[in-house]
N, C-alpha and C positions, 0 to 999 in steps of 0.2 A: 752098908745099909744106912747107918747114924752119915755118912759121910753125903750119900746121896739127897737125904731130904734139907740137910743143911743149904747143897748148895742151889737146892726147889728153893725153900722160903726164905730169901735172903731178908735180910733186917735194911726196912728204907731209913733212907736219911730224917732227921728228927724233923728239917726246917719243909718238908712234903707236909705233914699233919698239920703243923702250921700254916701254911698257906692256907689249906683246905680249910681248915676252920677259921681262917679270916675272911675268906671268900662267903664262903655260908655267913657269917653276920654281917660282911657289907652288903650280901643280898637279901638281910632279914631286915637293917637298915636302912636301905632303898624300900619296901615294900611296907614298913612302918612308916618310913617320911612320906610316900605317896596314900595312904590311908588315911596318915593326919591331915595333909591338904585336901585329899578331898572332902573329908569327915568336917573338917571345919572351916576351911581358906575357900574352897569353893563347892560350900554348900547350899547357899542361893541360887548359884547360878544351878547346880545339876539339878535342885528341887523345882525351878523354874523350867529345865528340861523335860522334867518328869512330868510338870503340871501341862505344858504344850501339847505332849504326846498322850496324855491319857485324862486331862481334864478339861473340859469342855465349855465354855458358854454357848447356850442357845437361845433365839426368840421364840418367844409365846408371842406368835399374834394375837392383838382383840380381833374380836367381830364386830365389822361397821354398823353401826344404827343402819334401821330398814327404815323407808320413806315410803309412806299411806297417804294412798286417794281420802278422799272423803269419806267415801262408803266401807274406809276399812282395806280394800286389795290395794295389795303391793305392788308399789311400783318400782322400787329398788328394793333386792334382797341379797344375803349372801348363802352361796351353792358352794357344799365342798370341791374343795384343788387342792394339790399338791402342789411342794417347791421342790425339787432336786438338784441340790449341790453334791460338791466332793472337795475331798481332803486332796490335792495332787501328790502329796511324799506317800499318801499311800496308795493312790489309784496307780500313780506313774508304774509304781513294781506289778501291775495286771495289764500290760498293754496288750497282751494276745487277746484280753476280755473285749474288746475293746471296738469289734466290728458288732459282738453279740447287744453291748448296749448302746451303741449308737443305732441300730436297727430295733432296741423297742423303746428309744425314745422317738424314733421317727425322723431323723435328722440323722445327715455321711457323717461317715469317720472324719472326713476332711473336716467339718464343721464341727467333731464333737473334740480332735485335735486343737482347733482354734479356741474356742473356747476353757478348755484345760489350760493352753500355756498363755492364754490372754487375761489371765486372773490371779489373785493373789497365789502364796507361798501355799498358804493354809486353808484359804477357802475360794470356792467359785463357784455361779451359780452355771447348772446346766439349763432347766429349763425351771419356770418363773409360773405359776397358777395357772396349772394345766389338771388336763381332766385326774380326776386318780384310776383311772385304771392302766395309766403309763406308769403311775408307780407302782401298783401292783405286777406288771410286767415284768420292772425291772428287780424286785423283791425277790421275782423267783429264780435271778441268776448269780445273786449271794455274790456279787464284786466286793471286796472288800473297800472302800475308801468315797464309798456313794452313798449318801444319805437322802432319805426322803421324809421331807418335814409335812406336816398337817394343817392346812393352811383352808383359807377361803378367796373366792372373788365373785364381783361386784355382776348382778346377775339384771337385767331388767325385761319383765314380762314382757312390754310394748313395746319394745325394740324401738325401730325410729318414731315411733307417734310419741316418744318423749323426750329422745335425745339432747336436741335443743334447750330445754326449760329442764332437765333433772343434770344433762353434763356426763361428766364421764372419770370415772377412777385410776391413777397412776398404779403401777404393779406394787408401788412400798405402801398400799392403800390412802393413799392420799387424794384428794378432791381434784381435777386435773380442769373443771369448768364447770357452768352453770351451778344449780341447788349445790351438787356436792363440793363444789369447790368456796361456794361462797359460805357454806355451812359444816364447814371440813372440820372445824374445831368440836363443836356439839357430834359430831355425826362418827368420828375418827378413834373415839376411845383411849386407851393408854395397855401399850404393848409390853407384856412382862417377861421375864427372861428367866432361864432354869442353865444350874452348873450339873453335870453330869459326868461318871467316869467312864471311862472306856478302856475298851482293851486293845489288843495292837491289832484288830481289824478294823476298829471304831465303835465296835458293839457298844451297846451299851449295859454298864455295869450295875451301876448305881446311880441314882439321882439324889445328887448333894443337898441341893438349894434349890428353893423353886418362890419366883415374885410370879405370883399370879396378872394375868389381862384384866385390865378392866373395860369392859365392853364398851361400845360409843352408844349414846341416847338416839332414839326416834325419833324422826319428823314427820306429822301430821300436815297434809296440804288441804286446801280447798279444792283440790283438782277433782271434777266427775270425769272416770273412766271414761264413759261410754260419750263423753260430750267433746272432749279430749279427741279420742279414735276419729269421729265423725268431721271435727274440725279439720284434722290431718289430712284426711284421707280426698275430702273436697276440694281443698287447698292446692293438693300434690296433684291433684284431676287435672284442676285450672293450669297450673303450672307448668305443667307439661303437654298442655293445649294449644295455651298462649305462649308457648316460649319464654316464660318470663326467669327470670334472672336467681331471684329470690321472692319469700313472702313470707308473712306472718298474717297469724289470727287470734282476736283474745275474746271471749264468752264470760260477761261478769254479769252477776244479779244484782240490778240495780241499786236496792235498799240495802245491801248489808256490804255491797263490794268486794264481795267473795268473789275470786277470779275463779270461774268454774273447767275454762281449756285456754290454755296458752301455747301454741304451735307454730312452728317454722317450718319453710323449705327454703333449699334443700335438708335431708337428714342421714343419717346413717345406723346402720343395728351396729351395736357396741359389742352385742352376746357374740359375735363370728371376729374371726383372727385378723386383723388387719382392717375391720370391717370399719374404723373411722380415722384416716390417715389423712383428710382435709378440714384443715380447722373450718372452712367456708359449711361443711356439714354438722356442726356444732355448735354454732352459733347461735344463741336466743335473740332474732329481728326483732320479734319483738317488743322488746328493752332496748337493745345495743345496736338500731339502726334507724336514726334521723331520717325522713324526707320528703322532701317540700308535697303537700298531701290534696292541691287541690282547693274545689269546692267545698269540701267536707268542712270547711272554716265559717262558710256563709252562715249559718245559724247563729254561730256566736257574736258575728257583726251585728245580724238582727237584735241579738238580746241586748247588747249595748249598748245600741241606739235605740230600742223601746225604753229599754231604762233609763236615758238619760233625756227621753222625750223628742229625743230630735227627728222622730218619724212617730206617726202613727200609726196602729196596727190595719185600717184599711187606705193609708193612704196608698197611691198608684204612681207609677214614674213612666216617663216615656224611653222606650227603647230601643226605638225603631230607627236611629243615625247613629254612629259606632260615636262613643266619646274619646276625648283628644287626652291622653296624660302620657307627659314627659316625651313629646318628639315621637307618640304611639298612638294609633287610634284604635284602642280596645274596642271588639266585635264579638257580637255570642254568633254558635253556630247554627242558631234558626234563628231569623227572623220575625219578630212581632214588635207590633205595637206602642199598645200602652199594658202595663202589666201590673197589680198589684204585690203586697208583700207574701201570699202565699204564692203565687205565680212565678213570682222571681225564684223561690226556693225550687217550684215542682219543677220550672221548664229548666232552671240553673242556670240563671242570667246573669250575665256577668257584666254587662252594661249596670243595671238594674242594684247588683249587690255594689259594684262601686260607688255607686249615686249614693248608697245608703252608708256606707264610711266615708264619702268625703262630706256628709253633713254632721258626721259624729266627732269628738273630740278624738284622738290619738289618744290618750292617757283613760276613753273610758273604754276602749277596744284594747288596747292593752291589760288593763288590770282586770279586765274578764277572760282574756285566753288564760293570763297566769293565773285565776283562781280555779278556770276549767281545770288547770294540771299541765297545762303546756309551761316551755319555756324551765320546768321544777324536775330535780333526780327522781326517779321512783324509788317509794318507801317501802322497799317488799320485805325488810330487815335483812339485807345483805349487800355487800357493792356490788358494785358492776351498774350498766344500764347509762346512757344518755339523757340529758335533760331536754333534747333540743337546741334547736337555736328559734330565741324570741328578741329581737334588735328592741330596745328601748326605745321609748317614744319620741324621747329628743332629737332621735337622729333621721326619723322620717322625712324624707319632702313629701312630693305631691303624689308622684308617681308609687314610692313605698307606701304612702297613706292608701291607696289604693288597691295596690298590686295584694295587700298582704291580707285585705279582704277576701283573694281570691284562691290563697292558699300558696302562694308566690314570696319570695322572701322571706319565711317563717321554715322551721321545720320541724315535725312531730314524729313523734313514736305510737306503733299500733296502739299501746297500753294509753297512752293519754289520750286518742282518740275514742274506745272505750272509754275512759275516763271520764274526759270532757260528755259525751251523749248520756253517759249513764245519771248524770246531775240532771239534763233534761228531761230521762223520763222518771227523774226521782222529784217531781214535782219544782225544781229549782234547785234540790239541797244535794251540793258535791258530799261525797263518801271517798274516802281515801282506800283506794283498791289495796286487800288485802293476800296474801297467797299463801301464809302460814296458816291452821286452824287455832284459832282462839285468839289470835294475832289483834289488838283493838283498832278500828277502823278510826280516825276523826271523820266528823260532816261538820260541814257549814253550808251557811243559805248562800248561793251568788246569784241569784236570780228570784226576782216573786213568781210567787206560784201563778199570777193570770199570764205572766210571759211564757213559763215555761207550758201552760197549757193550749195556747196560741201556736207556741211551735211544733208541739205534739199532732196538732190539728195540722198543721201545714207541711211537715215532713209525712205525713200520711199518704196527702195528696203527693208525692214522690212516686209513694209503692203502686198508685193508682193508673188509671190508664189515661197515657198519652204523659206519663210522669217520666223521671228519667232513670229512675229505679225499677220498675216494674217487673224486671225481671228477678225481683227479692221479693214479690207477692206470695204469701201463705195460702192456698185455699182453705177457707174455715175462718182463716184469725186475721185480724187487722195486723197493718205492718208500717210502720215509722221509718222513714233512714233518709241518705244522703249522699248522693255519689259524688266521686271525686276522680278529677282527670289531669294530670301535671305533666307536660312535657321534661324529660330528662335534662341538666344542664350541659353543655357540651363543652366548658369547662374555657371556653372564648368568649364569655360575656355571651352566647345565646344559646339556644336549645335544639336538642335531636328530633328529629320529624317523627322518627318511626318507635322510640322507645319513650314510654310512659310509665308514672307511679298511679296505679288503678285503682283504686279506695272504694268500696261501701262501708259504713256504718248504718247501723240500723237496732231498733227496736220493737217489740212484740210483747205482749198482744199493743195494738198501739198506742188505745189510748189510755189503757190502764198496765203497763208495761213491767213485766217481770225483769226479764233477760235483757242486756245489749249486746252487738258485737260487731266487730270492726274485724276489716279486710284487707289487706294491702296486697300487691302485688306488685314488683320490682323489674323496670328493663324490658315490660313484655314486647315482641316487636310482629308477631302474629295477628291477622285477623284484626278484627276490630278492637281494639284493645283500650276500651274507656271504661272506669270502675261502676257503667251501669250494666256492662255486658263483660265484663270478666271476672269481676269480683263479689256483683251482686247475688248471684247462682249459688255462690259459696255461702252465703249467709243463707238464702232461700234452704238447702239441703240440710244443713248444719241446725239452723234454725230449729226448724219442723222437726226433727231428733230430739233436739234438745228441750223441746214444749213437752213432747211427747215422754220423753223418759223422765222428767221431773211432775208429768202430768197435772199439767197446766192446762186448763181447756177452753177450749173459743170460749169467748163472752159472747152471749145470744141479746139479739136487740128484739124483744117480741120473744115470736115462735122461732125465730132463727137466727144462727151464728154472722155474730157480725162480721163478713167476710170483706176484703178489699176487693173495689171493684172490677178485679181484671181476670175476672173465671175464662170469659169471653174472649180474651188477648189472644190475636196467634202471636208466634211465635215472630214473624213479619212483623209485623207490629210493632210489638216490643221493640227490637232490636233498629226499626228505625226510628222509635223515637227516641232507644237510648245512645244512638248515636247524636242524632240531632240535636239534644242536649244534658251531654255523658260528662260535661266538667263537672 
């Protein structure tokens, strides 16, 4: 029995326990040296591991400044969106998820693929200030490694009747053109950032740290809604009548030079996805488009040369043989006589307006277009915008001496054609067009007040019958203006037969005048296409709104409203005399 268990439990050799208990402490060893390295040799780096995967920075956006009409409605606002990014080390591990949210972000797998491995390690965005109910969508299918952040975008009630003159916002809220872009500093705010923990879905834990947004400031404009819409919308009529190219229109009150509508075509609605992908619809003409503009020049000849006495205001010129300047013999398109200095303006002679700057000095036709505002940047307190071009006096011969009376050689911006007329019917005294509210306007005299009411009297006769304007006649209210007609350059030293710059300017009531505004139209190559019959209708509609909603009312001579005299006009009529002389 004793013999049997002896030879069960035999006695192991001493140098087996041995082993074994060296084995065990060089594996207590190894797991104490790998504890100290990590515990101290690389415990930055794993705590910097640690911090990637469960600590977070994130943006706080500001909210942009909101930009106001006059009357207070918005015309830039911000509407909630959402952002929708993802973590890829943790979406990658949910690719079966992966047809469910691409299907309620509204975009293929192929595309929602692309954009995951087109983006960083750690972040990428999927879709960028969309509506939130896509985020809600994808809320309720609980993917791990998608985030939907709470954001805004740039929203504008008027769609294209402002496009032009407010611009348009980039996704990182940034100013991308026009108001917003030239005011992106005041408007844009300061975006604050929050550290958050999370857990290994990305949830969120805790919020560590939080820097507050600080919102962006308001801007106040001069802009009337409803004067604005009306501009646009007659504008885009014409536009697409005449075939023209481009155009702009601007509506200032004379005395205070509050620009009340400033508008372009073409345009585009900015609130729809893709809805402004041609900078050509974006653009403020406005400001940012020169060109050669025409008869609308002749007035300021006139005041030049009253003022510097080299004409009288009834003296008369003959105009009945084309005069010879520079190897050309300038011709108006009707025929007369002999014609006085209102005459020359109504019928828009251009024999007649020559005669009257080649007896004036160059230096005093010059220094009155620049104090009209031609040839100067506009001071709207932001850049951007064109000065024109106004060639200095020194370099005129005979023929520039001439030509540039007629709107020829010079080139203007809608805004300084307002400009320049709204000094006219401001008694003589320029106002520096302002478009911020509260924005300080300068004035100065350029003209005495008996010129500038001589011309008031005689740009009248325009809106009148057998005038070249006529068809910018108000019924009820007297009407002031000045058409303008300029063959296109053809870029060979001559000009395109069929495409024209179409100009009215004009003011109301006329001879106690509130409002100005100017017309242009660009390329037109339709129909009769002279700025008495394409662009004067624009100001007539526009106009008569614009009396009316700031309720302005005919002045009455007696028992009745002093009206222009062209009740009786047909339509015939008009249009051949505003061909007949539409420069």
């Amino acid at each position: 029995m004793n013999e049997d268990t002896s030879s069960r439990f035999r006695k192991l050799p001493g140098w087996r326990a041995g082993l074994l208990i060296l084995l065990i402490l060089v594996g207590l060893a190894l797991v104490l040296g790998r504890d100290a390295e990590l515990q101290f040799l690389q415990q930055h780096l794993l705590r910097g591991q640690g911090d990637m995967r469960y600590l977070q920075e994130r943006p706080l956006p500001a909210q942009r400044g909101i930009i106001y009409a006059a009357n207070g409605q918005a015309l830039a606002v911000n509407v909630p969106a959402v952002t929708i990014w993802a973590d890829p080390r943790i979406f990658q591990r949910y690719q079966k998820e992966w047809p469910a949210v691409a299907q309620a972000l509204g975009i293929s797998e192929s595309s929602l693929q692309h954009r995951v491995h087109g983006g960083g390690a750690q972040f990428v965005y999927l879709l960028r200030q969309v509506h939130p109910q896509l985020g809600q969508a994808l809320e309720k299918l609980h993917v791990p490694g998608i985030y939907i952040e709470k954001t805004s975008r740039s929203y504008y009630p008027l769609g294209p009747v402002t496009t032009p003159l407010l611009g348009l916002v980039h996704l990182d809220h940034h100013g991308a053109a026009g108001l917003e872009r030239g005011f992106d500093t005041w408007l844009q705010g300061k975006p604050g950032r929050e550290k958050v923990l999370v857990d290994g879905k990305g949830d969120v834990l805790r919020v560590l740290q939080m820097q507050p947004a600080q919102n962006g400031h308001d801007l106040h404009l001069t802009i009337q809604p409803q004067i604005q819409y009306w501009a646009y919308m007659t504008l885009q009529a014409a536009q697409r009548h005449f075939g023209a190219e481009n155009g702009s229109a601007v509506v200032i009150n004379v005395h205070t030079g509050q620009i009340l509508a400033m508008v372009s075509v073409p345009s585009c609605n900015p609130n729809t996805q893709n809805g402004c992908t041609s900078p050509n619809d974006y653009v403020n003409n406005a400001v940012h488009q020169a060109f050669e503009p025409g008869s609308v020049m002749k007035p300021f000849v006139v005041a030049a040369a009253l003022g510097t006495g080299s004409i009288q205001p009834d003296q008369s010129f003959n105009v009945s043989h084309c005069l010879p300047i520079g190897g050309f013999c300038l011709r108006d398109d009707v025929v007369h006589q002999e014609l006085n200095v209102a005459h020359i303006l109504k019928y828009s002679s251009d024999i007649g307006a020559a005669k009257i700057a080649l007896r004036t000095a160059p230096d005093a036709i010059y220094d009155m277009y620049q104090k009209a505002g031609f040839g100067r940047d506009p001071e709207l307190g932001f850049d951007g915008g064109t000065s024109g071009v106004l060639p200095p006096p020194n370099t005129w011969d005979k023929a520039r001496h001439a030509t540039i009376a007629l709107g020829y050689g010079v080139s203007v911006t809608t805004l300084q054609l307002a400009e320049g007329y709204a000094a006219i019917a401001n008694g003589g005294v320029h106002v520096q067009p302002t478009l911020i509210a509260g924005q300080p306007g300068r004035s100065d005299r350029i003209m005495s007040t008996g010129i500038s009411t001589h011309l008031r009297r005689w740009l009248e006769g325009v809106c009148s019958a057998n005038g070249t304007g006529i068809l910018a006649a108000i019924p009820g209210y007297a009407v002031a203006g000045k058409t303008g007609t300029a063959n296109l350059a053809n870029g060979k030293d001559g000009f395109q037969k069929n495409k024209t710059n179409a100009t009215f300017v004009g003011f109301a009531p006329g001879f106690a005048p509130d409002l100005v505004m100017a017309v242009s139209l660009r390329g037109s190559t339709r129909y009769w296409n002279f700025g008495g019959v394409e662009s004067a209708p624009v100001f007539r509609v526009t106009m008569h709104h614009a009396l009316q909603q700031l309720g302005i009312a005919p002045r009455w001579c007696g028992n009745h409203p002093c009206a222009s005299a062209s009740n009786q006009v047909t339509q015939a009529q008009a249009e051949i005399w505003a061909e007949g002389g539409g420069q």
